[in-house]
N, C-alpha and C positions, 0 to 999 in steps of 0.2 A: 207494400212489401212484395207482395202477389206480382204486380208490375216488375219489380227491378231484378225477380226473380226469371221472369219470361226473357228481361232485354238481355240478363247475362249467358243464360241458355243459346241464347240469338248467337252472339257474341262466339262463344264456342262454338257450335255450329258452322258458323261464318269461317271460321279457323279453320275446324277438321275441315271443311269444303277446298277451303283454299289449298292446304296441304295437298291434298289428294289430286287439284287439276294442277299441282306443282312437278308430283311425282306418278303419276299413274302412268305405266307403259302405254308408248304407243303418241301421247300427244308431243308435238312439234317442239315444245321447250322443256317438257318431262328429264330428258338426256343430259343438257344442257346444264342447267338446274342442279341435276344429281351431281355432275364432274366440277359445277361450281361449291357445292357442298362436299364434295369427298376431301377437295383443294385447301378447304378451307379448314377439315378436320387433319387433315397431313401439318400444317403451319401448326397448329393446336398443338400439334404432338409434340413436334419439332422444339420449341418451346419451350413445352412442359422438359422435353428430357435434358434443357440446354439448361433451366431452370434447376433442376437433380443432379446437378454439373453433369450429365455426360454429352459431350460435343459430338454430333453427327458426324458422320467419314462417308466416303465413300467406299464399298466392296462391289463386287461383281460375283455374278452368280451364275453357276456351272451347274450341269446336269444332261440328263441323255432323253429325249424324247425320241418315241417309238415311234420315225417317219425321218427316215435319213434326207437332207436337206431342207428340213422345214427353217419357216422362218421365226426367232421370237425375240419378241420386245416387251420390256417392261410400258405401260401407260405410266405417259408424266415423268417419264423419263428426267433425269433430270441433265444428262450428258447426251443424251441425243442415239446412242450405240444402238445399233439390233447387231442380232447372231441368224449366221444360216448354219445349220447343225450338219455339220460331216456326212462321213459314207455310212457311220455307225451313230450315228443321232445324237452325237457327243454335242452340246455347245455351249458359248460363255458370251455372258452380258454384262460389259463392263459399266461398272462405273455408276450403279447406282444408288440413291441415297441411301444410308444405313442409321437404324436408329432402334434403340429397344423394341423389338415385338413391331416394326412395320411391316407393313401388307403392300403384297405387288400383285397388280392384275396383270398377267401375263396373256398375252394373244401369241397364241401361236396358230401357222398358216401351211399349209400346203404347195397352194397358191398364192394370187394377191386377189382373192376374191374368197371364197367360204373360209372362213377362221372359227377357232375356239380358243375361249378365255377361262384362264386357272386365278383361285388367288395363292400368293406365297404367303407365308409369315417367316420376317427373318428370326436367329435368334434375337435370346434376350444379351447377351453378350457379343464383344466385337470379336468376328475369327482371327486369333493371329495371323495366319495366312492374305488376308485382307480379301479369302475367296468365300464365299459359304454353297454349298455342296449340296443341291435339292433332291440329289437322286434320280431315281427314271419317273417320268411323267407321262403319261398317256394323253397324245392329243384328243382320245374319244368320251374324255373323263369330263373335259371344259363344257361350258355353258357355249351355243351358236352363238356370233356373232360378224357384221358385216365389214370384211378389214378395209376399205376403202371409205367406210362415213367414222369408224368408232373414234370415238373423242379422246384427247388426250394420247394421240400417237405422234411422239417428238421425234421421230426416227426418219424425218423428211424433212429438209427446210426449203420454201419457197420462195424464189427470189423474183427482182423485178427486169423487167426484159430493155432492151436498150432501143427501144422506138426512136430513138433521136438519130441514129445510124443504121437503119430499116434499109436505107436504100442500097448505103456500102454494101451490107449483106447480102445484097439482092446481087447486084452485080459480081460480084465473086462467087458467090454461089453456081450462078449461070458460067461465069468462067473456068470454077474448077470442076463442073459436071458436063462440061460440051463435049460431044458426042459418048458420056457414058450413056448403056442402054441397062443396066442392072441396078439393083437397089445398093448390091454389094458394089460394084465396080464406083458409083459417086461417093459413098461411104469412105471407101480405102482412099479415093483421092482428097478428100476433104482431111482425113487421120493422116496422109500422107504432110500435106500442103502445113497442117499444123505442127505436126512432130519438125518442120522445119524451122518452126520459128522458137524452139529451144535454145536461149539465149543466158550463157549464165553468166553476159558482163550485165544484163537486164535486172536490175535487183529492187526494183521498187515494188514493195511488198504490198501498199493498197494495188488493188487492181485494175480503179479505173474503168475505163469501156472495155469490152472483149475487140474495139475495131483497135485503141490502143494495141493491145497484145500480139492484133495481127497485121498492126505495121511494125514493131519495133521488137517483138518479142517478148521473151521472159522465162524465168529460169524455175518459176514455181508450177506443179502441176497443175495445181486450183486453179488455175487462170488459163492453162492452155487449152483444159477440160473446159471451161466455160467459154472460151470463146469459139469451141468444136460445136458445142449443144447450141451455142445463137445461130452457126449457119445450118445444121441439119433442121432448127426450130424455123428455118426459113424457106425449109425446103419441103417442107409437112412432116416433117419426121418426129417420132415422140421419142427423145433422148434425155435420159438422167445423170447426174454425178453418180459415182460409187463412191465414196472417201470409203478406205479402208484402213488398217490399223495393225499393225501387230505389237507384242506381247515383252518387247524387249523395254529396259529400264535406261534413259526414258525414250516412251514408243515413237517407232516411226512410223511417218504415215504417207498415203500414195493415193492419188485421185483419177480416176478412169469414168469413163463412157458406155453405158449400155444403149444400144438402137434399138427400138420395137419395128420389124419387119418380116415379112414374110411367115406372120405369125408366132414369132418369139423373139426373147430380148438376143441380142449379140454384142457381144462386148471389144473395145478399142480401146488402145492404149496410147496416146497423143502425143504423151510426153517422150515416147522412144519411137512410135510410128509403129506400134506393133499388132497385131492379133495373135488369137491363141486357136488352134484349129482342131476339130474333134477327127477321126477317122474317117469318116465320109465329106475329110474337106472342108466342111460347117463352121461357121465363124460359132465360136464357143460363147456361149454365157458366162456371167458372173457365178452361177452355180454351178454349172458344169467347172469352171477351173477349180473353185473351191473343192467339188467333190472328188477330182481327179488334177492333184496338184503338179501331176507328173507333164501337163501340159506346158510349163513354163519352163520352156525349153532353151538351151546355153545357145543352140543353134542362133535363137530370133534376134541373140546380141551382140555379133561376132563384128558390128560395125563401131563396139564402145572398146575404149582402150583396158585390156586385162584389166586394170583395180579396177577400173570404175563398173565392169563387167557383172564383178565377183560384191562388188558391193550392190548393185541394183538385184541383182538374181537375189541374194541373202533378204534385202527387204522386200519383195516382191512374194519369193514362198513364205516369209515370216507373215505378210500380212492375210495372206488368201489361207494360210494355214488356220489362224486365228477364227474365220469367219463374222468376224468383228465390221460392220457398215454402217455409213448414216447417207440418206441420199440427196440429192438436191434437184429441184426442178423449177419450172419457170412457175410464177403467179398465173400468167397470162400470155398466150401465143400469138405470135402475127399472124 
């Protein structure tokens, strides 16, 4: 009795031990581990509350953070949205899952590098509005964390690069940058060379290769943005999708290019061949036009015909108004 008394002591021991090098801060699968158990208690809920008939929805969650243009995303997102928060810290996260009494760990960022994480609780009830309203939050309240490793940020998708046409790339690349000598001047010709192949008898909606898109065209922005980001990705340039979104029933959306150069991102618009420019000239970011919407200007579109003018301008401030994104970038660069 004495024996089987020690092996089950063992036993437990063996357990608590194992726990602990499961979840103790700091070891290499510790992180990992926890997001695969948080995943697995979210399903649990979901579940039970589908089990209690009440069916999950989707809501979106609004609120003011003290740090006007910060960025925040829900983890695990289940629609993929971030928000970059206005001139007054106002922002809205669409689209994410809603269920009696769920928790959202929110990160929010200054940057794209030191971040702090909040938890929510939604209510217990669904808002009519389909918004729920968290108030003002203080980014200095959240727990540090590091926004470029934390787990469970759906607000990026990674795709695969078209190595099988490396060389096409190569050669037009050299062709539409010969004798540029600026980082901006190959940029606008490369934003120029694509806003040309706006094609709207082009209607094949898979996408295909990005070299497809820049022989033949196409009339969708996702593609013209993607096949912009293969040749800057060809040139060393670290360039991302924007997909953005605004707020009308049901939303539209628009896909643009941000360039990391000269020390910050600068944003391009493919699909019309545009930029948005700050007062000193400066190719504008994705934050700067959100912050300062007065950038998108009737002048940049005086080449589209009246309606089509007044309908691009309408979705263009609706989306950057919104501050609604999800980004896209390569797996892997040449």
């Amino acid at each position: 009795m004495r024996i089987r008394w020690k092996r089950r002591e063992f036993v437990l021991l063996a357990f608590a031990l194992v726990l602990v090098l499961l979840f103790l801060p700091g070891l290499p699968w510790s992180a990992s581990t926890r997001h695969s158990l948080k995943r697995a208690v979210i399903k649990a809920r979901i579940k039970l509350a589908r089990w209690q008939g009440v069916e999950p929805r989707l809501m979106s969650i609004s609120g003011r953070i003290d740090a006007p243009g910060a960025r925040v995303q829900a983890l695990d997102s289940r629609s993929g949205w971030a928000s970059l928060a206005d001139g007054e810290g106002n922002f809205l996260l669409r689209d994410v899952m809603w269920y009696p009494n769920a928790v959202y760990d929110l990160v929010i960022s200054k940057d794209e590098s030191a971040a702090t994480m909040m938890t929510l609780r939604a209510p217990s009830t669904f808002p009519e509005s389909g918004r729920f309203n968290a108030g003002a939050l203080g980014i200095g309240l959240g727990s540090p964390v590091d926004f470029e490793s934390v787990i469970g940020n759906n607000s990026i998708t990674f795709e695969d690069f078209d190595i099988k046409n490396i060389d096409y790339y190569k050669d037009l690349f050299a062709t539409l940058t010969s004798g540029k000598q600026s980082d901006e001047e190959r940029i606008i010709a490369i934003n120029d060379f694509v806003a040309s192949k706006l094609n709207y008898n082009e209607t094949q909606f898979e996408p295909g290769s990005p070299r497809r898109v820049l022989e033949r065209g196409s009339q969708f922005c996702g593609h013209l943005t993607s096949a912009m980001r293969t040749l800057l990705a060809i040139g060393g340039y670290r360039a991302r999708g924007v997909n953005i979104i605004d707020d009308s029933d049901p939303p539209g959306t628009h896909v643009v290019v941000e360039v990391f150069y000269e020390g910050g991102w600068h944003l391009y618009d493919p699909t019309y061949g545009v930029r948005f420019l700050l007062k000193d000239a400066e190719v504008a970011s994705y934050r700067d036009v959100r912050l300062d919407p007065s950038l998108i200007s009737d002048d940049l579109f005086v080449k589209l015909d009246p309606q089509t003018q007044s309908q691009v301008l309408r979705l263009l401030r609706g989306c950057y108004r919104t501050g609604c994104y999800h980004l896209y970038d390569f797996k892997s660069k040449p």
